[in-house]
Backbone as a chain_set.jsonl record, in Angstrom:
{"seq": "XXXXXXXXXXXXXXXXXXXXXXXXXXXXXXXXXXXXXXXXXXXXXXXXXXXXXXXXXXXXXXXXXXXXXXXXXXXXXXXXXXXXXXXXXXXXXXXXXXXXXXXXXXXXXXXXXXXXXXXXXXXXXXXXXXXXXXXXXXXXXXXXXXXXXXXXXXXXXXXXXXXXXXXXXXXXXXXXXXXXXX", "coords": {"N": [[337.058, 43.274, 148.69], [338.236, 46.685, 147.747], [338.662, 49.736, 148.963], [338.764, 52.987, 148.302], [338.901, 56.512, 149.324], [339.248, 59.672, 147.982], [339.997, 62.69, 148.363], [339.797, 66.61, 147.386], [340.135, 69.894, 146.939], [338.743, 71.99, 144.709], [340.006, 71.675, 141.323], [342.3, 70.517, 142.355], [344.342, 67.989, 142.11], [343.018, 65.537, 142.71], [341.854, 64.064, 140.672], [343.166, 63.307, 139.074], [345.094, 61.955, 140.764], [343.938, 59.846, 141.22], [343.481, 58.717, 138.943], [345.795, 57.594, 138.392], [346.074, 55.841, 140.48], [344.004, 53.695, 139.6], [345.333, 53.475, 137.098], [347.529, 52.357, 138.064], [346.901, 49.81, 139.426], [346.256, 47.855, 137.524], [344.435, 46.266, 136.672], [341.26, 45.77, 134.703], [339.608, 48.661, 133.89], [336.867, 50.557, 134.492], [335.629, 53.693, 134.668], [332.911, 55.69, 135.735], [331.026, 58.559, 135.725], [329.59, 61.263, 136.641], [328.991, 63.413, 135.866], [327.136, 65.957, 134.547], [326.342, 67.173, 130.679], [325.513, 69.792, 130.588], [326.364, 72.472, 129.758], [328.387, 74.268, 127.408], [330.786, 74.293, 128.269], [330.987, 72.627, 130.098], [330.533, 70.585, 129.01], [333.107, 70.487, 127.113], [334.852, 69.688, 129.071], [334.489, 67.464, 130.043], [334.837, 66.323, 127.418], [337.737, 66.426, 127.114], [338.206, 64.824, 129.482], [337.61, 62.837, 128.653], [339.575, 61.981, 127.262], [342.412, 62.414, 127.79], [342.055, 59.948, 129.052], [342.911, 56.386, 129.651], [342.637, 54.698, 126.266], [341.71, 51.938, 126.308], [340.085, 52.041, 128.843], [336.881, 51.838, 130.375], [333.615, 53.971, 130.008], [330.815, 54.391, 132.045], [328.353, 56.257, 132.426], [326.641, 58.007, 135.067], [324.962, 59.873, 136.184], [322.954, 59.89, 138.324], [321.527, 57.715, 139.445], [324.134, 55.926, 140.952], [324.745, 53.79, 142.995], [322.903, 51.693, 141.752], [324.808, 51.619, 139.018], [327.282, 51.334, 140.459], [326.565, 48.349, 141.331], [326.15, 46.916, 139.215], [328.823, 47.33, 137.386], [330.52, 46.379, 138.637], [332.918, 44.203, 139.764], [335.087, 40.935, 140.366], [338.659, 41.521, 140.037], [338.341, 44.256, 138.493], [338.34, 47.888, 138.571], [336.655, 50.065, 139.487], [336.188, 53.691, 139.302], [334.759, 56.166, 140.668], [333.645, 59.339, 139.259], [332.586, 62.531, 140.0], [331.47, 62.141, 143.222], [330.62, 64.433, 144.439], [329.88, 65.818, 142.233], [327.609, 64.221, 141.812], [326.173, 64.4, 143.806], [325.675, 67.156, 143.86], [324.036, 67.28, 141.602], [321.535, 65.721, 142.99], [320.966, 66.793, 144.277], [319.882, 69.17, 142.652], [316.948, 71.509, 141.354], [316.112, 71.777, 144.069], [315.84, 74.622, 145.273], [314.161, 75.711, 146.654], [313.53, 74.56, 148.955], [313.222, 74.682, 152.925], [314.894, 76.924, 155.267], [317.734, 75.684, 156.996], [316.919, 72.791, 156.555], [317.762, 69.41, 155.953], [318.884, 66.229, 154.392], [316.907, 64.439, 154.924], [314.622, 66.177, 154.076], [314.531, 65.865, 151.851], [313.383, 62.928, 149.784], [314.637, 61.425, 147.851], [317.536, 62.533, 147.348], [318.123, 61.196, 150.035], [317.067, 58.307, 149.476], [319.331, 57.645, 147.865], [321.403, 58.066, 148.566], [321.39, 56.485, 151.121], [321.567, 54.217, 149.544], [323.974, 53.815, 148.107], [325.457, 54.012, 150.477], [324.69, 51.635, 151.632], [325.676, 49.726, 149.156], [328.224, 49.792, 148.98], [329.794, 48.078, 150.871], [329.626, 45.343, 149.866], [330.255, 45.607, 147.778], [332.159, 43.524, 144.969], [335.828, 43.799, 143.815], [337.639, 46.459, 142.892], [337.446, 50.026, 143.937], [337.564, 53.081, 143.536], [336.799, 56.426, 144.935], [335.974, 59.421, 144.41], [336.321, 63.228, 145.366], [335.397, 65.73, 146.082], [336.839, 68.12, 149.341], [334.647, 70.514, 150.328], [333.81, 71.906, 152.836], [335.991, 73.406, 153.829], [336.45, 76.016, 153.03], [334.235, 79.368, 152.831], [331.469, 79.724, 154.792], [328.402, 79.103, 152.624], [326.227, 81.559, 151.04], [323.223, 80.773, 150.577], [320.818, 79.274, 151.946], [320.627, 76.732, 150.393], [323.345, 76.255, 149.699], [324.097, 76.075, 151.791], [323.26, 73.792, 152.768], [324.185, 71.84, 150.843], [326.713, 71.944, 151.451], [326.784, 70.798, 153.866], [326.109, 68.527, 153.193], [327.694, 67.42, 151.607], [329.819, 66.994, 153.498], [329.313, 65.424, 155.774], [328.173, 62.858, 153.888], [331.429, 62.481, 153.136], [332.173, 61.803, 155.104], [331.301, 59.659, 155.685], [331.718, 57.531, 153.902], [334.53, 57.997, 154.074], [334.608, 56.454, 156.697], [333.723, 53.939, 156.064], [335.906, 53.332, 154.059], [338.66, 51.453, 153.781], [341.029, 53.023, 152.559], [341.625, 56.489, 152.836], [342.647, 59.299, 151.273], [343.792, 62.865, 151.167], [344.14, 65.835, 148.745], [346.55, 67.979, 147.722], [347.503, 70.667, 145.798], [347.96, 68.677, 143.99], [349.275, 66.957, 145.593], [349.789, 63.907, 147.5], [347.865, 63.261, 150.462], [347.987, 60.527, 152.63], [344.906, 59.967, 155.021], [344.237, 57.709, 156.189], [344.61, 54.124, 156.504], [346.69, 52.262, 154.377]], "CA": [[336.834, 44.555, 148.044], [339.357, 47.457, 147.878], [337.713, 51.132, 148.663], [339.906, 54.002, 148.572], [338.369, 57.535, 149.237], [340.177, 60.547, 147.533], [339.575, 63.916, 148.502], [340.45, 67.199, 147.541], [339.401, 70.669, 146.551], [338.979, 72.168, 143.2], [341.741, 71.85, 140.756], [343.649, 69.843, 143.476], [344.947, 66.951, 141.504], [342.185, 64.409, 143.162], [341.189, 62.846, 139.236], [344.47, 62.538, 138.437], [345.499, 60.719, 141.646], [342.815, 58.826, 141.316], [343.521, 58.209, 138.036], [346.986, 56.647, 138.604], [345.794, 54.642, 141.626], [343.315, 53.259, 138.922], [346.144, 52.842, 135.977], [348.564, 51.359, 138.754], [346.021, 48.608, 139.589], [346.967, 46.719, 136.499], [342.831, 46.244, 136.598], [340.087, 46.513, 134.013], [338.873, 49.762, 134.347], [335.622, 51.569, 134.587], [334.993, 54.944, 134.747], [331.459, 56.033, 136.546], [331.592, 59.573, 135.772], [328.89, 61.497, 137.191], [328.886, 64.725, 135.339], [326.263, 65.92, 133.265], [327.168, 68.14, 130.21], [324.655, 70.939, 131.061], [326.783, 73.621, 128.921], [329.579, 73.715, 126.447], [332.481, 74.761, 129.48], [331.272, 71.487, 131.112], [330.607, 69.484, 127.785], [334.88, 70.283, 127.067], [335.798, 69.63, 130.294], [334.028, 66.182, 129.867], [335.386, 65.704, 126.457], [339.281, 66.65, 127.623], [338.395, 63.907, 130.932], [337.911, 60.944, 128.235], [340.799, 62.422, 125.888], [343.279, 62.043, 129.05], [342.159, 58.174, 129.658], [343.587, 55.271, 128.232], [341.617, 54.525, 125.621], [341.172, 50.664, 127.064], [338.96, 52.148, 130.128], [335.432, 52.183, 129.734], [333.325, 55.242, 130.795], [329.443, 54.48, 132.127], [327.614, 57.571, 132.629], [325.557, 57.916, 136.25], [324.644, 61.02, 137.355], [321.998, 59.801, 139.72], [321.105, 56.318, 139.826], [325.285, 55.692, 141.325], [324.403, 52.618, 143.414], [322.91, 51.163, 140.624], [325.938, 51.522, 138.088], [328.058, 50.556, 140.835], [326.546, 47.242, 141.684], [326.106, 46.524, 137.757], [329.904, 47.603, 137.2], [331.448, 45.804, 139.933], [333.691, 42.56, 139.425], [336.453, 40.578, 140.564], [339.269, 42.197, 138.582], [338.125, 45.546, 138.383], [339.126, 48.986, 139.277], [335.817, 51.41, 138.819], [336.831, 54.857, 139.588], [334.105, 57.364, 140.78], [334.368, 60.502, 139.718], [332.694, 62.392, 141.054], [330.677, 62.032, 144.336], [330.463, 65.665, 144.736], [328.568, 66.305, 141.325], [326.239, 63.144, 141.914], [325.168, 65.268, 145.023], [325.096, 68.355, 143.303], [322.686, 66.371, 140.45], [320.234, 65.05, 143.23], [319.831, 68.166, 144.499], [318.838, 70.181, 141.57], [315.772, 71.714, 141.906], [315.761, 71.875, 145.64], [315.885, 76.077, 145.665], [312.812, 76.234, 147.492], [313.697, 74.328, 150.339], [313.63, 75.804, 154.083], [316.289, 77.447, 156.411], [317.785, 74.499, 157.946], [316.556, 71.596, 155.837], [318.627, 68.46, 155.884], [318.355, 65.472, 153.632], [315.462, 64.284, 155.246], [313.413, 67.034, 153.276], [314.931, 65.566, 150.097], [313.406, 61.46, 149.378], [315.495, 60.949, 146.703], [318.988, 62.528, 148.238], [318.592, 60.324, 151.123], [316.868, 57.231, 148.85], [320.181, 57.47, 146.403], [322.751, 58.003, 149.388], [321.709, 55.262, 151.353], [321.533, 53.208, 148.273], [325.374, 54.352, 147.969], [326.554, 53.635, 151.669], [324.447, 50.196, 151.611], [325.799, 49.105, 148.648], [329.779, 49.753, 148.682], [330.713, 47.189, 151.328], [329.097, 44.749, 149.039], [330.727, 45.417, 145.958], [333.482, 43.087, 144.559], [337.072, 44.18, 142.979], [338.726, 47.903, 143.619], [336.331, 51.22, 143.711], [337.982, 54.312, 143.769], [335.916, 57.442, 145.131], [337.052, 61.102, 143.948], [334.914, 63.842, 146.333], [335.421, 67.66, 146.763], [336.449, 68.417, 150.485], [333.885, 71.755, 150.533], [334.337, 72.519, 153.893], [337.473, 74.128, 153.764], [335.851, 77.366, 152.565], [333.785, 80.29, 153.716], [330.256, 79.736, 154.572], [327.607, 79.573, 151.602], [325.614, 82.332, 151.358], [321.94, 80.608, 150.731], [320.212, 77.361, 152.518], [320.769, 75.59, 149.232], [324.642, 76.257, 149.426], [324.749, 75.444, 153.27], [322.931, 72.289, 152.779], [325.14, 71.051, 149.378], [328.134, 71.937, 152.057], [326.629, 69.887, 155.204], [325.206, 66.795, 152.883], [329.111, 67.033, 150.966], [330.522, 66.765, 154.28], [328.193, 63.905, 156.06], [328.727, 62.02, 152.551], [332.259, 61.954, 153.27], [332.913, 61.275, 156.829], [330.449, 58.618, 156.059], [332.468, 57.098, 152.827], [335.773, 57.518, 154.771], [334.261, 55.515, 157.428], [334.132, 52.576, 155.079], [337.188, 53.119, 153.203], [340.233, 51.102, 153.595], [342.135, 54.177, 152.359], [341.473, 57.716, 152.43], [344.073, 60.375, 150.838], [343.577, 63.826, 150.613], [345.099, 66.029, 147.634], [346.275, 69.787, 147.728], [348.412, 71.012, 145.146], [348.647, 67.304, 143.421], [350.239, 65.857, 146.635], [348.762, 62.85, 148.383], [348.337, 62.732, 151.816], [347.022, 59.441, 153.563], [344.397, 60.156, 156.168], [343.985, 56.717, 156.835], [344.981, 53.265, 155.583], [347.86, 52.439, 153.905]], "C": [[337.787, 45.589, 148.628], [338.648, 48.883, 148.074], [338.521, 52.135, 149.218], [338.818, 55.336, 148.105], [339.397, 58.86, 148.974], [339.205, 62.169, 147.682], [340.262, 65.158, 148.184], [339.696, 68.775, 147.213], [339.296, 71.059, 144.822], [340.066, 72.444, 142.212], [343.123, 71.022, 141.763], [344.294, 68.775, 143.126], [344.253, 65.828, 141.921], [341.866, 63.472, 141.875], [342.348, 62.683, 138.842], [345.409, 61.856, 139.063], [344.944, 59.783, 141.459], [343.087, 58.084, 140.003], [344.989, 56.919, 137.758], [346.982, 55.804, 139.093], [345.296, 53.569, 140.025], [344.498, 52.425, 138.143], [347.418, 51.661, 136.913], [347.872, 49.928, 139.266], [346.359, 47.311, 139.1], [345.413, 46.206, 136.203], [342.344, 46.135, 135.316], [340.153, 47.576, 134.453], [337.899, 50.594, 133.891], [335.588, 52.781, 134.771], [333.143, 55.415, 135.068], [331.557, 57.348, 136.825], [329.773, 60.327, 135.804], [328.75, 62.981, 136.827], [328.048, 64.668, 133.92], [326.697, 67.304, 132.339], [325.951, 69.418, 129.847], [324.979, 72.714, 129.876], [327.84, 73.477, 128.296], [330.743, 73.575, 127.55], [332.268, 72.995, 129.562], [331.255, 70.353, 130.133], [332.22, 69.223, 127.523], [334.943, 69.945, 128.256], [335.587, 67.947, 130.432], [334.968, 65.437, 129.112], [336.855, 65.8, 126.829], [339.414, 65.336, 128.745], [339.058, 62.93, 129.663], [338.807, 60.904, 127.192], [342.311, 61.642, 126.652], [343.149, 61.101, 129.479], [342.505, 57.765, 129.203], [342.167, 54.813, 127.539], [340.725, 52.866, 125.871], [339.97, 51.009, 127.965], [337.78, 52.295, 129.518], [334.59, 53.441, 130.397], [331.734, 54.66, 130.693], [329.253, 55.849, 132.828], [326.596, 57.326, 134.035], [325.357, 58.62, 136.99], [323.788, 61.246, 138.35], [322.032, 58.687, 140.161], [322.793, 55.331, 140.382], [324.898, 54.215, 141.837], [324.166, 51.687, 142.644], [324.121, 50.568, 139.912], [326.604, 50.564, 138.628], [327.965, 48.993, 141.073], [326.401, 46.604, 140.148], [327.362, 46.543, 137.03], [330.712, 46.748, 137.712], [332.003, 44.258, 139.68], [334.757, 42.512, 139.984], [337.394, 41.019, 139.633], [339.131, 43.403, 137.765], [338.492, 46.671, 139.008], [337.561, 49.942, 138.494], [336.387, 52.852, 139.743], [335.509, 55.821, 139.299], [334.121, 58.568, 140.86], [333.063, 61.317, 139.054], [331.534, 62.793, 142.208], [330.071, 63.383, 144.795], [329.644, 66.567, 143.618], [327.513, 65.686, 141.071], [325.883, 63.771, 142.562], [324.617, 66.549, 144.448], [323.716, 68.263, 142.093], [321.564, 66.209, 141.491], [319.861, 66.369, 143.836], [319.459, 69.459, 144.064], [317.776, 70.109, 141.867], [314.904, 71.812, 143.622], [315.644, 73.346, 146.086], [314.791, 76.445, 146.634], [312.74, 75.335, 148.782], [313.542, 75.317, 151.885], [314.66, 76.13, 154.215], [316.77, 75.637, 156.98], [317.573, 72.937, 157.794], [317.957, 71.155, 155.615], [317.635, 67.56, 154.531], [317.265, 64.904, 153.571], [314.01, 64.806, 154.481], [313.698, 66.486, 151.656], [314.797, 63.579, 149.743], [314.558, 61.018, 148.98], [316.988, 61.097, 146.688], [319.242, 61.126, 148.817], [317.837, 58.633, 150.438], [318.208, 57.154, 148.313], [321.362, 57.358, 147.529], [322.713, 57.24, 150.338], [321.374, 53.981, 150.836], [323.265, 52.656, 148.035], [325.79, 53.435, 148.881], [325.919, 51.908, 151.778], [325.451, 49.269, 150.408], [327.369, 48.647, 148.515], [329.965, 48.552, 149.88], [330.48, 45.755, 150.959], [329.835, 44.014, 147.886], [332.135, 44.654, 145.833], [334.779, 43.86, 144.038], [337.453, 45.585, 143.682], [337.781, 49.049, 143.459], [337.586, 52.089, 144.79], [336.885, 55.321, 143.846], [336.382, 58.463, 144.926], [335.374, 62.036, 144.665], [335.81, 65.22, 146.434], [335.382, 67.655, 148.042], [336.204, 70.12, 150.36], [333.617, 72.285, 151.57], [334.952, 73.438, 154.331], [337.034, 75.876, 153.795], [334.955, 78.878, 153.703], [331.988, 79.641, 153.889], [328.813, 80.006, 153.579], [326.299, 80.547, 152.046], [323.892, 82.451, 151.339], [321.728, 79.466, 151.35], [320.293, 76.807, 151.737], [322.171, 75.36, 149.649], [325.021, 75.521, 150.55], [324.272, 73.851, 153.114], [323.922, 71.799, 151.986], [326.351, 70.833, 150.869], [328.373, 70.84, 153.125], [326.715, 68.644, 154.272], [326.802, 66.146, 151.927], [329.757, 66.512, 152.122], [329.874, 65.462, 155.275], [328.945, 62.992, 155.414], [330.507, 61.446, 152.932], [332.919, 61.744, 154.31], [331.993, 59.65, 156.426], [331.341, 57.269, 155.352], [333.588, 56.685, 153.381], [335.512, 56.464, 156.0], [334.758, 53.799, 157.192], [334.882, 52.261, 154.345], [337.959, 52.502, 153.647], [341.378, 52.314, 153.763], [341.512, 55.655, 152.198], [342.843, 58.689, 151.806], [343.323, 61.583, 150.493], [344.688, 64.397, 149.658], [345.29, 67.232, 147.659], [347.438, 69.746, 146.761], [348.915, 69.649, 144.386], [349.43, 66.485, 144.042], [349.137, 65.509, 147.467], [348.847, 62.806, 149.639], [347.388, 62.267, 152.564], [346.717, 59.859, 154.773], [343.909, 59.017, 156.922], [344.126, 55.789, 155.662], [346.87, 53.204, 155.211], [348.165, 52.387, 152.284]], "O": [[338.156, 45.493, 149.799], [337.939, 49.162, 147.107], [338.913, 52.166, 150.384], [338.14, 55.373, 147.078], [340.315, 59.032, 149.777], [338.123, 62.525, 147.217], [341.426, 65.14, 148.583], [338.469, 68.706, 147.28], [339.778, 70.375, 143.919], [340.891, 73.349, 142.332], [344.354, 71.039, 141.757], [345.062, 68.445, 144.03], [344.827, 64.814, 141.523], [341.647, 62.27, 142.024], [342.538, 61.704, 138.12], [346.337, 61.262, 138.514], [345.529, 58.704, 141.538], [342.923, 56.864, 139.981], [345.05, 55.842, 137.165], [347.601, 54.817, 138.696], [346.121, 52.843, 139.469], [344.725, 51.226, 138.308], [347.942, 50.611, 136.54], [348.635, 48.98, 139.449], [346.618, 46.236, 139.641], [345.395, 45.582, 135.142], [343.223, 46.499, 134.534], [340.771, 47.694, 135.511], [338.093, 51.326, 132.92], [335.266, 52.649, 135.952], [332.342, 55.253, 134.148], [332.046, 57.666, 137.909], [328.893, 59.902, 135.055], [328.328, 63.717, 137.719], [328.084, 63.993, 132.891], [327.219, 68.292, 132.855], [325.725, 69.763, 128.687], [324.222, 73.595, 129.466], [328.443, 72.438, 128.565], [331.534, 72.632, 127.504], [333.133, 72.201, 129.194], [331.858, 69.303, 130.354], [332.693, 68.093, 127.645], [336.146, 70.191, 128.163], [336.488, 67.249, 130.897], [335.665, 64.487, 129.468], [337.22, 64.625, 126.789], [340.523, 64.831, 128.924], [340.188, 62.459, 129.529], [338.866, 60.009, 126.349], [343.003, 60.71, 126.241], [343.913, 60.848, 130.41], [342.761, 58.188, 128.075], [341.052, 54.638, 128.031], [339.527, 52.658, 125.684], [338.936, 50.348, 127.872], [337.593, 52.76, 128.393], [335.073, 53.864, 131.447], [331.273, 54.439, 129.573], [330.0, 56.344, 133.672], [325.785, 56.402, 133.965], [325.428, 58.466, 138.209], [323.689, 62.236, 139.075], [322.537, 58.488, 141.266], [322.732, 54.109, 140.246], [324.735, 53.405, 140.924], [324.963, 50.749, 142.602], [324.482, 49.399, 140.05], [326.791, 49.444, 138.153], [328.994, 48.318, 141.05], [326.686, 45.407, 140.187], [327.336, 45.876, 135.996], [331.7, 46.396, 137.069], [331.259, 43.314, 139.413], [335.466, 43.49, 140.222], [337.096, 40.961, 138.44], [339.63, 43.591, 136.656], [339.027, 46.511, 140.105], [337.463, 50.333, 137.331], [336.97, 52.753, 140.823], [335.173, 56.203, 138.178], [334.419, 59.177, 141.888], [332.551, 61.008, 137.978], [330.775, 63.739, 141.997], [329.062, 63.384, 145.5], [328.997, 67.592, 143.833], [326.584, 66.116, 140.387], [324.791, 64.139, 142.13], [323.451, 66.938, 144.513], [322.768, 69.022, 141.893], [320.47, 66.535, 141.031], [318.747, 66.89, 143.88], [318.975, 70.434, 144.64], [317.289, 69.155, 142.473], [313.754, 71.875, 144.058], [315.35, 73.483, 147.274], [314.732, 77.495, 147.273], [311.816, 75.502, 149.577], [313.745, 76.531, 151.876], [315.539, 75.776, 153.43], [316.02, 74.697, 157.244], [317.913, 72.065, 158.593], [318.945, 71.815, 155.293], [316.563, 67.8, 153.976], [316.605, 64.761, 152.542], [312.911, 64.275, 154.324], [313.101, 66.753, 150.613], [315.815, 62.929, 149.505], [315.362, 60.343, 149.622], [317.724, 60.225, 146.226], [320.031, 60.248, 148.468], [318.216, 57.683, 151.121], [318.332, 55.93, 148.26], [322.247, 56.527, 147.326], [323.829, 56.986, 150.793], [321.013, 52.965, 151.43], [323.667, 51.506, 147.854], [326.322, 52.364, 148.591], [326.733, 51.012, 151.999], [325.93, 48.194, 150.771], [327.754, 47.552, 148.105], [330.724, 47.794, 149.277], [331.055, 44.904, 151.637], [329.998, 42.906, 147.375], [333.121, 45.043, 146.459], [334.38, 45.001, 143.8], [337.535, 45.714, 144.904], [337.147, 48.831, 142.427], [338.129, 51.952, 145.886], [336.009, 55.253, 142.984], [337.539, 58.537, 145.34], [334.168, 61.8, 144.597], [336.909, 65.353, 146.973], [334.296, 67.316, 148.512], [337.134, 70.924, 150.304], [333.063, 73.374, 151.416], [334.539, 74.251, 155.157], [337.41, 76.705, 154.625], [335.114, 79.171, 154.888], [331.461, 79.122, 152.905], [328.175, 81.042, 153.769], [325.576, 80.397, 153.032], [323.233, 83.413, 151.732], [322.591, 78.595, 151.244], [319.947, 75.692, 152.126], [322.367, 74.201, 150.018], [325.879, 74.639, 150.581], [325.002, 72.893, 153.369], [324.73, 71.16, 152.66], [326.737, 69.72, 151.224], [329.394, 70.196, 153.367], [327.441, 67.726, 154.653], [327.04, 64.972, 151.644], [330.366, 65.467, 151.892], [330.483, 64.407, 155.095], [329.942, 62.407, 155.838], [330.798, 60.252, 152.989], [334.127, 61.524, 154.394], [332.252, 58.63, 157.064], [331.615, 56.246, 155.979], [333.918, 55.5, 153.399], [336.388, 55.614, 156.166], [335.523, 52.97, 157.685], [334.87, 51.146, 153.824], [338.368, 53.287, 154.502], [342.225, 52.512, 154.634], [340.818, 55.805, 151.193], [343.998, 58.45, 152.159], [342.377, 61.54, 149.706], [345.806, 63.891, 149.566], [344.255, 67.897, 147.627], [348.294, 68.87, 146.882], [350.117, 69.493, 144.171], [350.112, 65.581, 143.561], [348.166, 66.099, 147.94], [349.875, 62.325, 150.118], [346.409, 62.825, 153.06], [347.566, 60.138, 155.62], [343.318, 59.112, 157.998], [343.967, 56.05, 154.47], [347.843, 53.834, 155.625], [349.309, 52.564, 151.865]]}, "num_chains": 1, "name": "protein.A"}
């Protein structure tokens, strides 16, 4: 199994690295796209993703149940391409506003049921898995306990991911640069 972690911030060219890795494969390819279309902005932004694929790739939908998909997706001869890890998190923890100060995943079952569903299942999985992730870090400090948590449980998530990657690359301005791997 091949697991390449792609990071970058918003607008940073991370889905369309990712997307090349993918098309350079020579693979099948999957799509495991993890965005739900909540409002029209995000409904186009959806419809423009699967406009911009080759029309060969296939697109499964999995804005929560990820682990799942992935182990149901997964084959010798494949290239699934997760995109992305950073709005599956933002999905499981809808409805969390009423959390404490200070609350970790721990306070959230179903976070920490779905994300170590995730980290169990990837060193598992057969063929090539690409990961696409928002580094949210970078930034200023969010200004409620929802925002700080999303920021900690984004950043966890992907020290944890890069851990198990093969390859990491971050992306600023549409340029790649390997943080590990080759």
């Amino acid at each position: 199994m091949t697991l390449e972690l792609i990071l970058g911030g918003a607008r940073s060219g991370k889905s369309r690295h990712a997307e090349r890795r993918a098309a350079d494969s020579g693979l099948a390819v999957t799509v495991i796209a993890t965005a739900e279309a909540l409002d029209a902005e995000m409904a186009e932004r959806i419809r423009r993703h699967r406009a911009d694929r080759p029309s060969a790739w296939r697109t499964v939908e999995a804005p929560r149940a990820l682990a799942d998909a992935l182990r149901r997706e997964a084959a010798p001869g494949r290239c699934l391409l997760v995109d992305c890890l950073t709005l599956w998190l933002a999905n499981l923890l809808a409805g969390a506003e009423d959390l404490p100060p200070g609350a970790d995943a721990d306070a959230l079952p179903r976070l920490r049921a779905e994300r170590d569903a995730l980290l169990a299942a990837l060193p598992a999985l057969p063929g090539t898995i690409l990961l696409v992730a928002n580094e949210v870090g970078l930034g200023l400090v969010p200004e409620t306990p929802l925002g700080r948590l999303f920021r900690d449980e984004a950043g966890r998530l992907n020290q944890q991911l890069a851990a198990l990657a093969g390859t990491v690359t971050f992306v600023a301005a549409g340029l790649p640069l390997k943080l590990k791997g080759g």
